[in-house]
C-alpha angles and dihedrals in degrees: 000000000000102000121234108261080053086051099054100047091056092050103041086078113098095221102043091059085048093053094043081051092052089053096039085067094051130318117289137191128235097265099052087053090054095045092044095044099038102237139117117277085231088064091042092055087044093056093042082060089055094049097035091053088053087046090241088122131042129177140202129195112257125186107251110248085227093061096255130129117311109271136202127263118197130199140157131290109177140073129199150125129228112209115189114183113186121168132144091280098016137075128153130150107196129181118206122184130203135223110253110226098211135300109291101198110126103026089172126240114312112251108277081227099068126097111242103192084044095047090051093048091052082052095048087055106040084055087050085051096043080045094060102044085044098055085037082053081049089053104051087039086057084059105048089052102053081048082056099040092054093042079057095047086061096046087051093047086044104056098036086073081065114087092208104082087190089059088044101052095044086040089054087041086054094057106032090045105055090154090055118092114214087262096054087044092056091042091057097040078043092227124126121277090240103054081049090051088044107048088040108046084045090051094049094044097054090048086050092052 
């Protein structure tokens, strides 16, 4: 799995999200991307390097429909998420991946008995209906972030009252990393586990007593 500062290097670049676009709508070969983004085929190959060497491409040969040499059709191979979260007491950048069911390169020729007008209409509106719960998702996550963000604000508030900025910073990671052991703490602030166990289980003591 490409990490997430990788990640982010590939896809900051313009074109690149607009080729990834382009294959995210059906596989194309190097010369339709070139006609539909208006650059040289020579810049296009040069990009599908980038993503194929960060597995975010992959191609297969396919016979040419002119009768010409077999060419090479390119489409996505990854799935993931990038979630970046920035408030006044709050910053995270996550990657998530997703599973890939399956390649989905060749899905065989719809039923001749199928409607097509019919069948494009009941997509349109299951999007419009995936749409809806997703922005509702957004909503709720919205919340729940402004509730974070002000749980943040009062361990911030909490721990500057403290002289000592390396308590500080272990005392704000303790609390904003709940998911985080006091080895992983002291991994992340790169400090040693002891000085972590130490400073902590003093701290809290002397709050409990």
């Amino acid at each position: 799995m490409v990490e997430l500062d990788e990640l982010l290097s590939v896809i900051e670049n313009p074109i690149r999200r607009r080729i990834l676009e382009a294959l995210a709508r059906e596989p194309h070969y190097p010369l339709q991307l070139s006609k539909e983004l208006g650059i040289s085929q020579q810049a296009v190959m040069k990009h599908l390097k980038v993503l194929e060497q960060y597995n975010l491409v992959r191609s297969y040969q396919e016979k040419s429909d002119l009768g010409g040499p077999r060419r090479k059709q390119f489409y996505p191979a990854l799935n993931f998420t990038i979630v970046v979260d920035v408030g006044p007491n709050l910053f995270s950048a996550e990657l998530y991946s997703r599973e890939t069911p399956g390649e989905q390169l060749h899905q065989g020729e719809l039923s001749e008995r199928v409607n097509i007008e019919e069948r494009v209409m009941e997509l349109r509106r299951r999007v419009a209906s995936i749409d809806e719960r997703l922005d509702e998702l957004h909503r709720q996550r919205e919340e729940l972030l402004q509730e974070k963000d002000s749980v943040l604000d009062e361990a911030g508030r909490l721990t500057e009252r403290l002289d000592n900025y390396q308590l500080r910073r272990i005392l704000y990671e303790f609390i904003s990393r709940p998911e985080l052991d006091l080895q992983a703490i002291a991994r992340e602030l790169r400090v040693r586990d002891d000085m972590v166990i130490d400073m902590l289980n003093k701290w809290l003591n002397r709050e409990v007593n």
